[in-house]
C-alpha positions as CSV (number, residue, x, y, z in Angstrom):
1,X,0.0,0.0,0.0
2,X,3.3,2.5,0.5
3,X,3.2,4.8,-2.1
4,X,0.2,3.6,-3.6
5,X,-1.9,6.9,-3.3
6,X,-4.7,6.4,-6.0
7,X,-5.2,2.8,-4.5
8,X,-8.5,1.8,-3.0
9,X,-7.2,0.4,0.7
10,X,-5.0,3.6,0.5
11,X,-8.1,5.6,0.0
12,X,-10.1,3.8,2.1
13,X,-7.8,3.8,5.3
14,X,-6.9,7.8,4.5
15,X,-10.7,8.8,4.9
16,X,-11.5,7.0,8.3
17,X,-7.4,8.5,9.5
18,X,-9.7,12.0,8.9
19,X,-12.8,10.7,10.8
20,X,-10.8,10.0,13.4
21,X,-9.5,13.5,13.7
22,X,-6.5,13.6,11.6
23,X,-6.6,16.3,8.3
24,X,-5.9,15.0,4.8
25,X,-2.4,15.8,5.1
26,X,-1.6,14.2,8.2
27,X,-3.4,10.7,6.8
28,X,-1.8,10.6,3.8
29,X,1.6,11.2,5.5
30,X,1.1,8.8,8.2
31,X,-0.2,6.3,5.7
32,X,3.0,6.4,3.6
33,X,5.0,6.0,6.8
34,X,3.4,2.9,7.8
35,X,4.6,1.1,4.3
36,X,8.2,2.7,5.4
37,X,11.2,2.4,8.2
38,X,12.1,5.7,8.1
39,X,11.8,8.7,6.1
40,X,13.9,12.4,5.9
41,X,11.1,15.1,5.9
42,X,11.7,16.4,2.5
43,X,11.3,12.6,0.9
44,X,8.0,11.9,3.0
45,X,6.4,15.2,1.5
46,X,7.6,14.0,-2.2
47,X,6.0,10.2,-1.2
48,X,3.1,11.7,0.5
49,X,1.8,14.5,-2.2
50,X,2.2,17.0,0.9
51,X,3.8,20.3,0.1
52,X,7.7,20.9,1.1
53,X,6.7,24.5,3.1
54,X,3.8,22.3,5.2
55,X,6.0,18.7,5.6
56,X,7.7,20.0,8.8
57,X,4.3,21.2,10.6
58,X,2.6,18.3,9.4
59,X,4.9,15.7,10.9
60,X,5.4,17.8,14.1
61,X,1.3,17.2,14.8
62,X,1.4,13.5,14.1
63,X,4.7,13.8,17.1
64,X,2.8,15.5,19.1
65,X,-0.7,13.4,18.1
66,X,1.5,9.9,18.7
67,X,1.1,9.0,15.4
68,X,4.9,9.3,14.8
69,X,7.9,9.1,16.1
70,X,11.8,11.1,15.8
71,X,14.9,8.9,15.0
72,X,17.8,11.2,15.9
73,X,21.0,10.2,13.4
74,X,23.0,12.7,11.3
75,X,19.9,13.8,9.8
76,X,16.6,14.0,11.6
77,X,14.1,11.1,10.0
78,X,10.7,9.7,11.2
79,X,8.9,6.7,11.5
80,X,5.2,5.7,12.3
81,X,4.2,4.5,15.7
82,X,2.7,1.2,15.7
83,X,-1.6,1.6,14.7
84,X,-2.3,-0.6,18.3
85,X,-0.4,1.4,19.7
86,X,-1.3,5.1,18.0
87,X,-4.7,5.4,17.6
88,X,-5.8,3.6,21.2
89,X,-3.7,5.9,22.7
90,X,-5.0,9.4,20.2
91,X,-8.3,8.6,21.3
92,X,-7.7,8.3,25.2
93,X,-5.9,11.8,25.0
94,X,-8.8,13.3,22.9
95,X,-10.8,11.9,25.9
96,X,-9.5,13.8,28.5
97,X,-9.4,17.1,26.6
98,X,-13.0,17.1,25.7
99,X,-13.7,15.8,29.4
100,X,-11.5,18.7,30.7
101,X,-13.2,21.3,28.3
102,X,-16.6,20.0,29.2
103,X,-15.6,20.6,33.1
104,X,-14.4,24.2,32.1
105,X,-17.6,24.6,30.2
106,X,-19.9,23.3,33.3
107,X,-18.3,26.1,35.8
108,X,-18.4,28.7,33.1
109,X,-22.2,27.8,32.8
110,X,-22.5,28.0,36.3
111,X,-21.7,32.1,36.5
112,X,-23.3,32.9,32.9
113,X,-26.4,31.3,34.3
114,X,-26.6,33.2,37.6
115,X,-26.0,36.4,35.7
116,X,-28.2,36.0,32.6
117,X,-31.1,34.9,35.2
118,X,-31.0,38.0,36.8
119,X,-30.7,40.0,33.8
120,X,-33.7,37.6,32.4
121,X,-35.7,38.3,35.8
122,X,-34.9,42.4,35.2
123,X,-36.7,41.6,31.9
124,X,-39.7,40.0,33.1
125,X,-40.9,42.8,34.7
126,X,-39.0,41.2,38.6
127,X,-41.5,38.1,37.9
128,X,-38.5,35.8,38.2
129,X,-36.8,33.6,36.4
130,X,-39.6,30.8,36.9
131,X,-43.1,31.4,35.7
132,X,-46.0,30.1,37.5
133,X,-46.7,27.9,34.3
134,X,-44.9,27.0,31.4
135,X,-44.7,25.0,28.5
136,X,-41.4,23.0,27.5
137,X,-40.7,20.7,24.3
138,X,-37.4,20.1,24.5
139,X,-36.3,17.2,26.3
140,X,-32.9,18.3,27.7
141,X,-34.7,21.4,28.7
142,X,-37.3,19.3,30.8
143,X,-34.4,17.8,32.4
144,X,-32.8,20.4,33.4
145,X,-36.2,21.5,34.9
146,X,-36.3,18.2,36.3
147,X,-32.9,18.2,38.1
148,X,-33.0,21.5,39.2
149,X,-36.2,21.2,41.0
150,X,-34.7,17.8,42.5
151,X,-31.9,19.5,43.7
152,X,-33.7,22.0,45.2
153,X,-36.6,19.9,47.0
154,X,-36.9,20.6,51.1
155,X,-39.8,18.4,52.3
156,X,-41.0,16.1,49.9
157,X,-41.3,15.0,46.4
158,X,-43.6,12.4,44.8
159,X,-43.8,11.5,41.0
160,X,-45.9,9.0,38.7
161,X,-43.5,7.2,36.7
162,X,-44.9,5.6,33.4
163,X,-43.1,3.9,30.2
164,X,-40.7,5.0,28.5
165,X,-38.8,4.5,31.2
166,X,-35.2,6.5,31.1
167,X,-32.0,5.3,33.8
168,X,-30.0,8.6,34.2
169,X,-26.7,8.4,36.7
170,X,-27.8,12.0,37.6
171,X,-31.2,11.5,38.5
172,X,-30.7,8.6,40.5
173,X,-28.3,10.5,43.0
174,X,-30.6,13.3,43.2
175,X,-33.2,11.3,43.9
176,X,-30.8,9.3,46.8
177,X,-29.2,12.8,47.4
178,X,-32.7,14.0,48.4
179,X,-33.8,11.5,50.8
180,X,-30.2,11.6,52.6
181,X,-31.5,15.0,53.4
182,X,-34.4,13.8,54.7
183,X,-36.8,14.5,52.4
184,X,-39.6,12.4,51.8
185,X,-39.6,10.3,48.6
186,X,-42.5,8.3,46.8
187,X,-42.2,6.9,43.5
188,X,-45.7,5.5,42.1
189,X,-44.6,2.9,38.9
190,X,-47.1,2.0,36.2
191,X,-47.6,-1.6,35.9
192,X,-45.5,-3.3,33.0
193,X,-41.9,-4.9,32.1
194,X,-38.7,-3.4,33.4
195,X,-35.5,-4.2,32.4
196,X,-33.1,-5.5,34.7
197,X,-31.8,-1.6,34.9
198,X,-34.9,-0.4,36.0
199,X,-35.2,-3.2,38.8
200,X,-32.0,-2.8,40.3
201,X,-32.1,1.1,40.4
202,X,-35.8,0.4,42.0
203,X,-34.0,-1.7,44.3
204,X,-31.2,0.5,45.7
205,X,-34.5,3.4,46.1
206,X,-36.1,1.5,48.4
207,X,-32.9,0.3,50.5
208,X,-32.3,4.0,50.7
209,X,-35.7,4.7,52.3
210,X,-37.9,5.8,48.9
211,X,-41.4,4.5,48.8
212,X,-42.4,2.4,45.7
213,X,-45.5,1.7,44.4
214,X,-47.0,0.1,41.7
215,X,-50.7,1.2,39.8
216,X,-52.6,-0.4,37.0
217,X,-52.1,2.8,34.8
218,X,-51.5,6.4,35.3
219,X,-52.9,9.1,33.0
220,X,-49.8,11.3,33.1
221,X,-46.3,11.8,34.0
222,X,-45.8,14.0,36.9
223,X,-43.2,15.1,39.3
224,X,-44.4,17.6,42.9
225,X,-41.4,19.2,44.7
226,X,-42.8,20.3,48.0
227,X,-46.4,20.4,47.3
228,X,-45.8,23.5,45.3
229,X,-43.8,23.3,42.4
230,X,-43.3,20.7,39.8
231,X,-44.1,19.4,36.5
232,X,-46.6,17.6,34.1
233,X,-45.4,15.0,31.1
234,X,-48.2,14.7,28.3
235,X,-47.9,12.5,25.2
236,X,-48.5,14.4,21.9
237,X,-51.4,12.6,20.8
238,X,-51.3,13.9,17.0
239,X,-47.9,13.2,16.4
240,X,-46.4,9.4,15.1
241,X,-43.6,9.1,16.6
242,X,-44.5,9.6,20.2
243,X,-43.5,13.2,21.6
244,X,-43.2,14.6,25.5
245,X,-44.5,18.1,26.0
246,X,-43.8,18.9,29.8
247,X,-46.1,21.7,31.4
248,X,-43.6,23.6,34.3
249,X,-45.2,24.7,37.2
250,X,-44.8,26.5,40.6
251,X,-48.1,27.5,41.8
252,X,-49.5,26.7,44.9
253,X,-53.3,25.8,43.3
254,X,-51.6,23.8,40.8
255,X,-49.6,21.7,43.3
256,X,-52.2,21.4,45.3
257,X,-54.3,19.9,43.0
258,X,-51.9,17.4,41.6
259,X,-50.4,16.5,44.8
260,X,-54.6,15.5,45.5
261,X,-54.3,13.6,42.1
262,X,-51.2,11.7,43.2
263,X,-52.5,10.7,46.7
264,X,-56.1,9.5,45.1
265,X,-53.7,6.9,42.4
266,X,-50.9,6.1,45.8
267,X,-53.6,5.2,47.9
268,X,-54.8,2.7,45.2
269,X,-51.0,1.4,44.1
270,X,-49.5,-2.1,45.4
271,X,-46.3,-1.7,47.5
272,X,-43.5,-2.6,45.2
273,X,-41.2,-5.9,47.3
């Protein structure tokens, strides 16, 4: 495959080297060094169809990327680093950065979204940055009600839980973070199949003091944080492909009226062994 650049492995293996995160110059010259022991600079960029002014910054990335390595003789020459041993360890680096600039992103968020909330508030006439009822679509925003509310939760929190069904790391420690706080927890299930997921999260609620119930059916999905605030799941019924729209809320009428609706369907519910 060497210096074959018009051939169809060559081609094949260049394109997924630039998926991967390599550009077309990097592939091409880490390609042609695989088929090689050693190359000077100025014969890889002849080989590898790379320009003579970009040869030296292109083989400095793939150094510093592990996809090759310097020889020190009379003249400087390079080799490739073993494809076990260069692309396992690539990825693993590209792993950390992006979890590192995710972290630096978080606590970045964390400021931006104290200040914009009060500039949001300032904007709303001092209403605050929660309105006594909203409407929300979009699924990682209905989280991110979610988890905030959960976080926030003093006295109690109750919630009808009905198909689909979704495990999140997250939500399970706020949920185990609020009752270590003492709040008080009661999860009513819909009847039906859960995975072995489901069962063993189900499991470790109950060991850590949250009520579980199961009911025949449940109209709705709801979550109430402190008989006040929370939130109502309703399946689009005109779309196909079924579709969430979660209705926000932090009204004391409202709560009060769907904490009565979840207390009339836990009465009714079987405890959960």
């Amino acid at each position: 495959m060497g210096d074959d650049i018009g051939g169809v492995e060559f081609e094949r293996s260049w394109r997924r080297l630039q998926n991967l995160g390599l550009n077309a110059y990097e592939s091409r010259s880490y390609l042609v060094l695989l088929g090689h022991p050693r190359f000077k600079a100025l014969e890889l960029a002849a080989r590898a169809h790379v320009p003579r002014q970009k040869i030296y910054e292109v083989l400095d990335s793939l150094v510093e990327k592990g996809f090759a390595r310097v020889i020190q003789e009379k003249t400087k020459l390079f080799s490739a680093v073993e494809p076990t041993l260069a692309i396992p360890g690539y990825l693993a680096r590209r792993r950390q950065l992006l979890e590192q600039e995710l972290t630096d992103q978080h606590r970045y968020a964390t400021g931006l979204i104290e200040d914009l909330g009060v500039l949001f508030a300032n904007g709303q006439g001092g209403r605050g940055t929660l309105d006594f009822l909203r409407i929300v679509a979009e699924p990682s925003q209905t989280a991110a009600e979610y988890r905030r509310m959960l976080g926030e939760v003093e006295r109690e929190y109750v919630e009808f839980s009905r198909p689909p069904y979704a495990v999140d790391p997250l939500d399970e420690k706020l949920v185990k973070l609020a009752r270590a706080r003492g709040v008080t927890c009661r999860l009513l299930m819909e009847a039906g199949a859960l995975d072995e997921a489901h069962r063993l999260r189900l499991g470790e609620y109950i060991a850590a003091g949250v009520d579980v119930r199961q009911a025949e059916s449940l109209p709705m999905k709801l979550a109430v944080f402190d008989g006040r605030r929370g939130m109502i799941a309703l399946l689009d019924p005109v779309l196909t492909r079924p579709s969430w729209t979660a209705v926000v809320f932090d009204h004391e009428g409202m709560g009060e009226a769907m904490s009565g609706l979840f207390e009339d369907h836990w009465k009714r519910g079987i405890p959960l062994a």
